[in-house]
C-alpha positions as CSV (number, residue, x, y, z in Angstrom):
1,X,-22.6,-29.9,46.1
2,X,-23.4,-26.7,46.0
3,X,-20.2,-25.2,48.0
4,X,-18.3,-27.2,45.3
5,X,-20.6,-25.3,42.2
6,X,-19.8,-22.1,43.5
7,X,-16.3,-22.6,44.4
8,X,-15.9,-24.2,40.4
9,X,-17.2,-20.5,39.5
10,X,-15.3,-18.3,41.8
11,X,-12.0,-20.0,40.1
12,X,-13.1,-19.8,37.0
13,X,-14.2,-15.9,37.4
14,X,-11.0,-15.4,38.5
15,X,-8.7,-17.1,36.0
16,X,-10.9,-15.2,33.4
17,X,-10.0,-11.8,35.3
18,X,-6.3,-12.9,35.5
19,X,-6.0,-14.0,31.7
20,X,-8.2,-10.2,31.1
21,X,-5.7,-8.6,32.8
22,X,-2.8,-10.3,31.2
23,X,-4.2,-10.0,27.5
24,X,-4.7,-6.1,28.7
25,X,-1.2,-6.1,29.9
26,X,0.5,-8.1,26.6
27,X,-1.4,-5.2,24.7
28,X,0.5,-2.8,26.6
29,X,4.0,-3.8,26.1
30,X,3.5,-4.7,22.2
31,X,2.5,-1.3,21.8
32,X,5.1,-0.1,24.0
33,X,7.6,-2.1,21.6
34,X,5.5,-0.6,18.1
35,X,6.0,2.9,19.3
36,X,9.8,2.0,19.5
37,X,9.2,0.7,16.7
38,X,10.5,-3.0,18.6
39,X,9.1,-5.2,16.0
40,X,10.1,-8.4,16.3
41,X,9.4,-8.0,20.5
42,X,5.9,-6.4,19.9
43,X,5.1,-9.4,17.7
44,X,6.1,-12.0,20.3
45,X,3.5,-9.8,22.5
46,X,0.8,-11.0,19.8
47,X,1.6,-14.1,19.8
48,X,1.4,-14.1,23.7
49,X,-2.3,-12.9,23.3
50,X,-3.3,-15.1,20.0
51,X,-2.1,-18.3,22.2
52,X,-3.8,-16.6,25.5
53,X,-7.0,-15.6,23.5
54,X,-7.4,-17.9,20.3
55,X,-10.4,-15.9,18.8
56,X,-9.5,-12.6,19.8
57,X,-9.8,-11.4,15.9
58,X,-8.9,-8.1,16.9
59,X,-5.1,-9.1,17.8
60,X,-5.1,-11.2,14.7
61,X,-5.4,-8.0,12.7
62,X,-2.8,-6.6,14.8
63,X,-0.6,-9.1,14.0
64,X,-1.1,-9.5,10.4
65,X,0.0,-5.6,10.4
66,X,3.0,-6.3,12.7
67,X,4.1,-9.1,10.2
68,X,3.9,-6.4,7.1
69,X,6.8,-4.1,8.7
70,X,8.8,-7.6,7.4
71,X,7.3,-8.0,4.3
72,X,6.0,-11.1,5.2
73,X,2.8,-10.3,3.4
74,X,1.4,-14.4,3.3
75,X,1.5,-14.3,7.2
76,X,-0.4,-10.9,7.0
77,X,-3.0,-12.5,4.6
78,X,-2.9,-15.9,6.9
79,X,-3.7,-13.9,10.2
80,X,-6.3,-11.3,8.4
81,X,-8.1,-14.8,6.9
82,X,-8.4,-16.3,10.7
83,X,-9.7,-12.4,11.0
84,X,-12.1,-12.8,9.1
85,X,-13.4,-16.0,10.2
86,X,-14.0,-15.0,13.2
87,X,-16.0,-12.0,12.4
88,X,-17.0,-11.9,8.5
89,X,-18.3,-8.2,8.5
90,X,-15.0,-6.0,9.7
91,X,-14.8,-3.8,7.0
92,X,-11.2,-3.6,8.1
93,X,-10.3,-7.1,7.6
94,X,-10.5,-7.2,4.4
95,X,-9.0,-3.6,3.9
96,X,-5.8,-5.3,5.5
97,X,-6.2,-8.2,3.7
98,X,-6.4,-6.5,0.2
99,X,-3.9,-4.7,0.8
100,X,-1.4,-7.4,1.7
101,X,-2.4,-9.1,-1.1
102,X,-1.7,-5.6,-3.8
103,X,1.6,-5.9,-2.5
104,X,2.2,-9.8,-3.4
105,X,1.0,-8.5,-6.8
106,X,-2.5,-10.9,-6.2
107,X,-4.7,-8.6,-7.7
108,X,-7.4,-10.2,-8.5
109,X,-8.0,-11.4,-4.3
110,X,-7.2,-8.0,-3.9
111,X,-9.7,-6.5,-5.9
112,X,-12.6,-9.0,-4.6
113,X,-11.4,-7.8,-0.9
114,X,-11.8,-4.0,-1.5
115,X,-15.4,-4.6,-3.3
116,X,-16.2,-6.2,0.2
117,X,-14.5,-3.3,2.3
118,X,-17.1,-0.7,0.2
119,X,-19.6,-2.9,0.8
120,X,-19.4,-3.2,4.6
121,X,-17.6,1.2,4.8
122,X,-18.8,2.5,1.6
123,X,-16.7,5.4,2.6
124,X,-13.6,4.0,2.5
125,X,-11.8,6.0,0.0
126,X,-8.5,4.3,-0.4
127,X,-10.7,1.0,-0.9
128,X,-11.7,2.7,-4.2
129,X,-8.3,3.7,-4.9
130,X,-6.6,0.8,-4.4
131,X,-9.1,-0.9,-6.3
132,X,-9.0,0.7,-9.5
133,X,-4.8,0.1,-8.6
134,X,-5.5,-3.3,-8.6
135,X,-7.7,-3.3,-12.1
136,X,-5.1,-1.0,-13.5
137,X,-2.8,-3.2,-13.2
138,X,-4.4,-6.2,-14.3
139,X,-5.1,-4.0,-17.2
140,X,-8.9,-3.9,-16.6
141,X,-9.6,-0.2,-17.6
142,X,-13.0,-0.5,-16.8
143,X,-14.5,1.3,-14.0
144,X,-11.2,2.6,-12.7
145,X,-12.7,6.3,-13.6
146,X,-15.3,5.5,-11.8
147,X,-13.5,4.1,-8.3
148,X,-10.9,7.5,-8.9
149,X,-13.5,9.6,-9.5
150,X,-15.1,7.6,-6.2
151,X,-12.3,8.0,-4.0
152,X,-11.9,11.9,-4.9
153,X,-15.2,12.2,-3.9
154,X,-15.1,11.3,-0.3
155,X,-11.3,12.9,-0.3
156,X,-10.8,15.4,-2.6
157,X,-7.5,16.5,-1.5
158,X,-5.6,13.2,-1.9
159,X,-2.7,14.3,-4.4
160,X,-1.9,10.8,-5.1
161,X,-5.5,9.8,-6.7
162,X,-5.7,13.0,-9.1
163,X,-1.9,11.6,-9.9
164,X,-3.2,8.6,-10.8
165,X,-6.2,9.6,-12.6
166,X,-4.2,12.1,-15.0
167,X,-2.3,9.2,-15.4
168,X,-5.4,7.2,-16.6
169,X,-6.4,10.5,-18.8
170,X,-3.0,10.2,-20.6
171,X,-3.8,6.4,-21.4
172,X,-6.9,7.5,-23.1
173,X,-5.2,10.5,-24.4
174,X,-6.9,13.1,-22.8
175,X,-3.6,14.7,-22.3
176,X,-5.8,18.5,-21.4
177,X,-7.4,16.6,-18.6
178,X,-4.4,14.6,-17.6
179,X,-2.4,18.3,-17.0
180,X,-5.6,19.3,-15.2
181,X,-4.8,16.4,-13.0
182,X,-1.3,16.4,-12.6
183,X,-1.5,20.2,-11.5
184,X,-4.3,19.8,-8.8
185,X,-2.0,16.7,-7.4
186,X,0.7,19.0,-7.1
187,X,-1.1,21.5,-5.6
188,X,-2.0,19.8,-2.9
189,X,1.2,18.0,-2.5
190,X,4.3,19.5,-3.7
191,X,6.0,16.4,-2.9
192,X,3.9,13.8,-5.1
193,X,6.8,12.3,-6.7
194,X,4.3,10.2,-9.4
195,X,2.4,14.0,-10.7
196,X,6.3,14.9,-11.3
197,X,7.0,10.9,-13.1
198,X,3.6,11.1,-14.7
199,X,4.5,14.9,-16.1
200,X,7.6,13.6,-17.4
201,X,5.7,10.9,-19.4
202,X,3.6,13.1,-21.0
203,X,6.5,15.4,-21.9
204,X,8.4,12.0,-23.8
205,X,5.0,11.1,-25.5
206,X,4.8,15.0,-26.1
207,X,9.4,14.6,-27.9
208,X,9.6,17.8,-25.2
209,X,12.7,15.7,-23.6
210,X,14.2,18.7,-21.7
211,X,11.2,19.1,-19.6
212,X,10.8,15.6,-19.6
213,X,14.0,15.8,-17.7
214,X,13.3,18.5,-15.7
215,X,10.0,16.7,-14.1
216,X,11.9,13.4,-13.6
217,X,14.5,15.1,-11.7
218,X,12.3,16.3,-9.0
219,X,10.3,12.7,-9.0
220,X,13.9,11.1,-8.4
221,X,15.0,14.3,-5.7
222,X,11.4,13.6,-3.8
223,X,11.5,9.6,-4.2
224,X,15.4,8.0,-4.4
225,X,14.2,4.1,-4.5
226,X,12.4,3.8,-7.7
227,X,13.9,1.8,-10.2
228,X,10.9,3.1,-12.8
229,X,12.1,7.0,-12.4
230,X,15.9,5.9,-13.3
231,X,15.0,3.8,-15.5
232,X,12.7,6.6,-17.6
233,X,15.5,9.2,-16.9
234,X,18.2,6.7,-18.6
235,X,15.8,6.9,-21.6
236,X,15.7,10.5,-21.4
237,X,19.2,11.1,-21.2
238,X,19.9,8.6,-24.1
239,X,17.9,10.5,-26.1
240,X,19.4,14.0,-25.5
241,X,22.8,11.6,-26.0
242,X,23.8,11.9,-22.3
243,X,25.6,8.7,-22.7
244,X,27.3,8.8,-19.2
245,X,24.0,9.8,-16.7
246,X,22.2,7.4,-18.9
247,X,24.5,4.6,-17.8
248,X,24.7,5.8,-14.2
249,X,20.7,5.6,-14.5
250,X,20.7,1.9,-15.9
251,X,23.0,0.9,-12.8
252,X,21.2,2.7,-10.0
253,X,17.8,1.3,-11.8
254,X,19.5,-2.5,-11.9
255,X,20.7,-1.8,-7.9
256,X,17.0,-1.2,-6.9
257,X,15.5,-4.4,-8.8
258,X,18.0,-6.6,-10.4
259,X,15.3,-8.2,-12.3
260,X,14.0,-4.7,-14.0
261,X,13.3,-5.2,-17.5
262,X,15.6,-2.2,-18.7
263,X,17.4,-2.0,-22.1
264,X,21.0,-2.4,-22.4
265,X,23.6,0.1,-23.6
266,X,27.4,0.0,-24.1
267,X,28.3,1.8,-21.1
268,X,31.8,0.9,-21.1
């Protein structure tokens, strides 16, 4: 009886060490396939482990992420859920999640998500960010200062925050501030496309159109796949009666998102 005990557990220490090897082995070649950036072949790795190692929470986050290169964003939220079942206090988890869920425009999931990511890394800067993202655009003004103000805190060179937040200064028409803002964004990044779109806003709301124009040019030279830069350069142009950019603008707006809510214009 006992020859049979301890042979039960020298096959079942070894089938552990096997499937430990194999799981170390899947992890290998999916990130082998990421750094090639081998998708759909680094996701099939995952789902070798997740079948392999059903509570492995760790590859479930990996996954989610994998999913997210094709915008399949309710998988992503799907695998960081099982995540988080599995262990309810990765501050990561619901990072992912909330994130996943900005993008399907689910703010308010998101918003509960990042609260839960401060409360478990309060120095999660872009959890503050994205938060007051998420409120912003549920057009919940309150306490977005606050998470900006937050986020710039723990990162105070992070171009696109101060973007943001001069943005947020304009709303409340603090236009000195929002300059302020705009400038130190820039200065750290000379690339911030949105300092440049946000400048050009304040020049409309400002009838200074020509520099208007001049700021969304460089937004649309830095960023080419924003159907909001065209379509707030069509507007510019159509008021300095560039009839002809202004139409180009419309279409390359319409090309990016079909379903933008644009004005029409006679642009035959």
């Amino acid at each position: 009886m006992k020859k049979t005990i301890l042979c039960i557990a020298i096959a079942i220490s070894f089938f552990k060490g096997y499937s430990q090897s194999l799981k170390e082995e899947y992890r290998e070649c999916a990130s082998q396939h990421f750094y090639h950036q081998e998708f759909e072949q680094c996701l099939d790795y995952f789902n070798r482990i997740i079948k392999l190692y059903p509570n492995d929470s760790t590859a479930y986050n990996d996954r989610g992420q994998i999913k997210e290169f094709f915008k399949d964003y309710k998988g992503a939220i799907e695998d960081y859920t099982k995540e988080i079942s599995i262990d309810t206090t990765f501050a990561d988890s619901y990072f992912f999640r909330g994130m996943a869920e900005q993008k399907s425009k689910l703010y308010a999931s998101a918003i509960k998500d990042f609260t839960k990511t401060i409360k478990y890394e309060a120095k999660n800067s872009d959890a503050y960010y994205f938060r007051g993202q998420c409120n912003v655009a549920l057009n919940q003004m309150d306490g977005v200062l606050n998470d900006y103000n937050m986020a710039l805190k723990l990162r105070p060179d992070h171009a696109e925050v101060y973007a943001d937040r001069g943005w947020l200064e304009m709303h409340f028409n603090n236009d000195k501030k929002a300059v302020i803002d705009f400038n130190k964004a820039l200065q750290f990044d000379t690339n911030c496309a949105q300092a440049y779109y946000y400048k050009a806003l304040l020049f409309i709301k400002k009838k200074d159109f020509k520099s208007a124009l001049n700021n969304i040019n460089k937004a649309i030279d830095i960023t080419m796949n924003n159907a909001s830069y065209f379509a707030t350069r069509s507007t510019i142009n159509q008021t300095l009666h560039k009839s002809k950019e202004a139409c180009n603008d419309i279409n390359k707006c319409l090309e990016l998102d079909p379903n933008y809510n644009i004005p029409k214009m006679n642009c035959n």
